[in-house]
C-alpha positions as CSV (number, residue, x, y, z in Angstrom):
1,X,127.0,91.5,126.5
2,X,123.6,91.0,127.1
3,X,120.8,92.2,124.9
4,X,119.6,94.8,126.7
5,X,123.0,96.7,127.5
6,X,124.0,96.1,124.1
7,X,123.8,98.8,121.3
8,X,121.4,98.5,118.1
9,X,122.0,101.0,115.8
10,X,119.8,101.9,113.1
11,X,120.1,104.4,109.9
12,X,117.0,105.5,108.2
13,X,116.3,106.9,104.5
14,X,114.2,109.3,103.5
15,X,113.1,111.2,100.7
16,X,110.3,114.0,102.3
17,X,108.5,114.7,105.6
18,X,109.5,112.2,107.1
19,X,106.4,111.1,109.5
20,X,107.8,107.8,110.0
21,X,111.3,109.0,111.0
22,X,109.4,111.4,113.7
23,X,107.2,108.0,114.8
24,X,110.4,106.3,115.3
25,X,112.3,109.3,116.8
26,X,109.1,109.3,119.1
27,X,109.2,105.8,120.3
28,X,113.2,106.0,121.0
29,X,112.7,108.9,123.5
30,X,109.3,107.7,125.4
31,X,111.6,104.4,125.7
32,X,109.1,102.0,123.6
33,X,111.2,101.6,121.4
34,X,115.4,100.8,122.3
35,X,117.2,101.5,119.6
36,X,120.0,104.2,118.3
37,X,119.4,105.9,115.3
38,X,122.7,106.8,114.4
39,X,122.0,108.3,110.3
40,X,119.5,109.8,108.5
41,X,120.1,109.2,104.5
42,X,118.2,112.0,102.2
43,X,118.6,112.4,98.6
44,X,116.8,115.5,98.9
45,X,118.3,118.2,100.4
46,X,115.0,120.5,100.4
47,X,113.2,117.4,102.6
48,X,111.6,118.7,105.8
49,X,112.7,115.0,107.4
50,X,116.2,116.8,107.5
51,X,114.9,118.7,109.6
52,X,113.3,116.5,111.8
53,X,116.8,115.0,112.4
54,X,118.5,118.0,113.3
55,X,115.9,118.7,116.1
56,X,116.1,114.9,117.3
57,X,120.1,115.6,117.1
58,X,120.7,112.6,114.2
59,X,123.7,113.0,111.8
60,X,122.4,112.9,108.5
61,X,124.0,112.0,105.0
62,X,122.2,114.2,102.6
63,X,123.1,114.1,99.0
64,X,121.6,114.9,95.5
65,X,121.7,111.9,93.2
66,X,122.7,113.7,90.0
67,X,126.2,114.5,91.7
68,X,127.1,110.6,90.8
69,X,128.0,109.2,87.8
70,X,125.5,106.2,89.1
71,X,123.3,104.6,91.7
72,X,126.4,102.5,92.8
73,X,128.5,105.8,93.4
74,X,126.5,107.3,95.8
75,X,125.4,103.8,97.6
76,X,129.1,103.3,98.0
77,X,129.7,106.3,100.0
78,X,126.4,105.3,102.1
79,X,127.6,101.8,103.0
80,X,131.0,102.8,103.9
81,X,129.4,105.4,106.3
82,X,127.2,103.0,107.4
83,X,129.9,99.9,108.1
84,X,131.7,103.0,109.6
85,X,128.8,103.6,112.3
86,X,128.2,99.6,112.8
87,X,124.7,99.8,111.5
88,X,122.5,97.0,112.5
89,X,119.4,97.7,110.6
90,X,118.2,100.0,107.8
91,X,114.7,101.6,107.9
92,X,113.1,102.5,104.4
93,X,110.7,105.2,105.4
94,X,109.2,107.0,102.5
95,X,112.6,106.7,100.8
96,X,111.9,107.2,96.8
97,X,114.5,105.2,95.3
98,X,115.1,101.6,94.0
99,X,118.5,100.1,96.1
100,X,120.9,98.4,94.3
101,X,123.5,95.4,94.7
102,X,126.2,97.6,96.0
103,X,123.5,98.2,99.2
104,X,121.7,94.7,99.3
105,X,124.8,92.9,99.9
106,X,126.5,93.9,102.5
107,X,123.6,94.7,104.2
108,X,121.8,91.8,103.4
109,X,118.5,90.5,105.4
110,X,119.0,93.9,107.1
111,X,117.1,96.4,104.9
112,X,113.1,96.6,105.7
113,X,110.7,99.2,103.5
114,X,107.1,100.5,104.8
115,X,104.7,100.2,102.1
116,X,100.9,102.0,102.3
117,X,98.9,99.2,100.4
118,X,99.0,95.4,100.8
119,X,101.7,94.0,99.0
120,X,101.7,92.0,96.5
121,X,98.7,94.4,95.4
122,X,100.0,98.2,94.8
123,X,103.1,98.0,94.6
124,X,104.8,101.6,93.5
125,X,104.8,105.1,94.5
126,X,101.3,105.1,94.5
127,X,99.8,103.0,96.7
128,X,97.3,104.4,98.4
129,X,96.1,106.0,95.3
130,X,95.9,102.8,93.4
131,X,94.4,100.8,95.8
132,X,91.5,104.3,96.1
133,X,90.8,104.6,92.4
134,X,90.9,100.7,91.7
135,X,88.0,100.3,94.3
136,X,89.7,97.8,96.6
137,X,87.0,97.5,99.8
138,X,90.2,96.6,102.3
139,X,93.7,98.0,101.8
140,X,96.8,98.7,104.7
141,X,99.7,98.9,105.3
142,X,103.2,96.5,104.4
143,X,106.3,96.4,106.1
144,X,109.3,93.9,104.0
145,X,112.5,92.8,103.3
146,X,114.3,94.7,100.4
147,X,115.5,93.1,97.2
148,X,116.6,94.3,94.0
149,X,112.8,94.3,93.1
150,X,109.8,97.1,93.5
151,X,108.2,96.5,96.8
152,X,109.0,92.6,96.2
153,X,110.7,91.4,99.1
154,X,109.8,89.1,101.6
155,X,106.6,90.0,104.0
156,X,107.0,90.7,107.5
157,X,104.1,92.4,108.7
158,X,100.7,93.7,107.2
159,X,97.7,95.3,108.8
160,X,94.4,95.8,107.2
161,X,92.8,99.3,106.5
162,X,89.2,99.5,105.6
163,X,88.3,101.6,102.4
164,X,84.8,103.3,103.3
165,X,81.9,104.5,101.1
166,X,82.2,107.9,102.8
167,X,86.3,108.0,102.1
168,X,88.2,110.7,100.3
169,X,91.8,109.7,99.1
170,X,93.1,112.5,102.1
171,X,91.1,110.7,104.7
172,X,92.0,107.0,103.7
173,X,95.6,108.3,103.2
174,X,95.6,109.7,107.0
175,X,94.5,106.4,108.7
176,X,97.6,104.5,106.2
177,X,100.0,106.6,107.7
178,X,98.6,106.8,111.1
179,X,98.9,102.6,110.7
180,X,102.7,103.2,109.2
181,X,103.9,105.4,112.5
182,X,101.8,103.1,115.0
183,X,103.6,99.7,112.7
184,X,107.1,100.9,112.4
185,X,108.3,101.6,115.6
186,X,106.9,98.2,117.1
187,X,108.3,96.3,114.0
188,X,111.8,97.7,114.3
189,X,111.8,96.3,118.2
190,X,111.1,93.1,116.9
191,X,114.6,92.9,114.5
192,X,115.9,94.6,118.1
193,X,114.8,91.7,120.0
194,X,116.0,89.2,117.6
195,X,112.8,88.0,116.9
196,X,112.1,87.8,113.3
197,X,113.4,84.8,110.7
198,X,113.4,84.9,107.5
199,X,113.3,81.5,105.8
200,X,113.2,81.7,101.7
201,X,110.4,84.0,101.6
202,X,108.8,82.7,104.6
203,X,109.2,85.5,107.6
204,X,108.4,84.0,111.3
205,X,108.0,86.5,114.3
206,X,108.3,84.8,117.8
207,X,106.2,87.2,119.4
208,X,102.5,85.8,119.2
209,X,100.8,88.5,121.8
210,X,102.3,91.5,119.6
211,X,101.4,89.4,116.3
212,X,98.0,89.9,117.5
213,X,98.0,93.5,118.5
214,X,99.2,94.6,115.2
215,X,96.8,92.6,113.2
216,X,98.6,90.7,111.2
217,X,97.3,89.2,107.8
218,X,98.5,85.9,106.8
C-alpha cells in the first residue's frame, strides 16, 4: 500500500483547552495535514479539549488518575486501547503528566511532546514563565521525543521567539502558542511522511525547504 492511501493514525493527550488539539484538528480537515486522529486521552474530565473532540467527532479516553492504584494502571488501559486502534503516533499537547515505562515501551520512538521554551532551558510546567521572569532576550517553542525524563528527550524541532522590552507574560505567552499550533500540525506530517530519524540523540528531518520555513535552531 502506498503512502498516501495508507492510514496514519494518531492519539493525542491532553490535560486543558486543548489549542493544539484544535490546530491539529484544523489542519486534518483543510487537508494540510493527512492524518487520523483516532483518541483523545484526558485525565481531566472538567478539560474544555473534551470538548473540542466531541465537536471534531474524536473518541476520547477520559479518566481521573486517582481511580488507579498507580501511574502504570491507568497507562495499561491506554496502551491496550491504543494497540487496539493501531496507533502510529502519540501527540503530547499540553498533557500534564510524566509517562512511564509501561507507555515508552511499546510505543517507543513514537511519543513526541510540545514544549513553550527552548529545551534544554525551561524545562517544566512553566516555561514560558520562567523563561519571562529569568529575562531570557530569545525564547520559543520545542517539539521532542519522550523519555522517562522532564522535557529530556531527543530534539526535533525548535523555533525562536523574541522576548520584547514592551512584553507582558499574556502577550509573549500568545505568540508561544500561536508558534505551538502553526509547529505541530506541520511536525506531525513530517513522522507521516516518514521523514524524521532519530539517531542516539541526534534527530535528522529530510525535508530541507520545510526545515527552513519553520526556523529551525540548530
Amino acid at each position: 500500500m502506498s503512502l498516501s492511501q495508507s492510514v496514519y493514525r494518531i492519539a493525542v493527550f491532553a490535560s486543558g483547552g486543548g489549542t493544539n488539539f484544535q490546530a491539529i484538528v484544523d489542519a486534518v480537515k483543510v487537508k494540510e495535514l493527512d492524518v487520523s486522529i483516532e483518541l483523545l486521552v484526558c485525565d481531566k474530565p472538567s478539560a474544555q479539549v473534551i470538548e473540542r473532540a466531541k465537536q471534531a467527532g474524536v473518541p476520547t479516553f477520559v479518566f481521573k488518575p486517582k481511580d488507579y492504584d498507580s501511574r502504570e494502571a491507568y497507562e495499561r488501559e491506554i496502551v491496550a486501547k491504543m494497540q487496539e486502534l493501531q496507533i502510529d503516533l502519540v501527540v503530547l499537547a499540553g498533557y500534564m503528566r510524566l509517562v512511564t515505562d509501561t507507555l515508552l515501551k511499546p510505543f517507543e520512538n513514537r511519543i513526541i511532546n510540545i514544549h513553550p521554551a527552548l529545551l534544554p532551558s525551561f524545562p517544566g510546567t512553566k516555561g514560558i514563565a520562567d523563561a519571562f521572569d529569568y529575562g531570557v532576550k530569545v525564547t520559543g517553542v520545542t517539539i521532542h521525543f519522550v523519555d522517562g525524563g522532564m522535557d529530556s528527550g531527543p530534539i526535533i524541532a525548535q523555533r525562536t521567539v523574541p522576548i520584547y522590552d514592551n512584553d507582558s507574560l499574556d502577550t509573549l505567552s500568545e505568540r508561544i502558542h500561536e508558534t505551538e499550533r502553526e509547529m505541530y500540525p506541520r511536525v506531525i506530517g513530517w513522522f507521516r511522511e516518514g521523514r524524521v530519524k532519530l539517531e542516539g540523540r541526534r534527530v535528522t528531518v529530510d525535508f530541507e525547504q520545510d526545515k527552513r520555513q519553520i526556523g529551525f535552531v540548530n
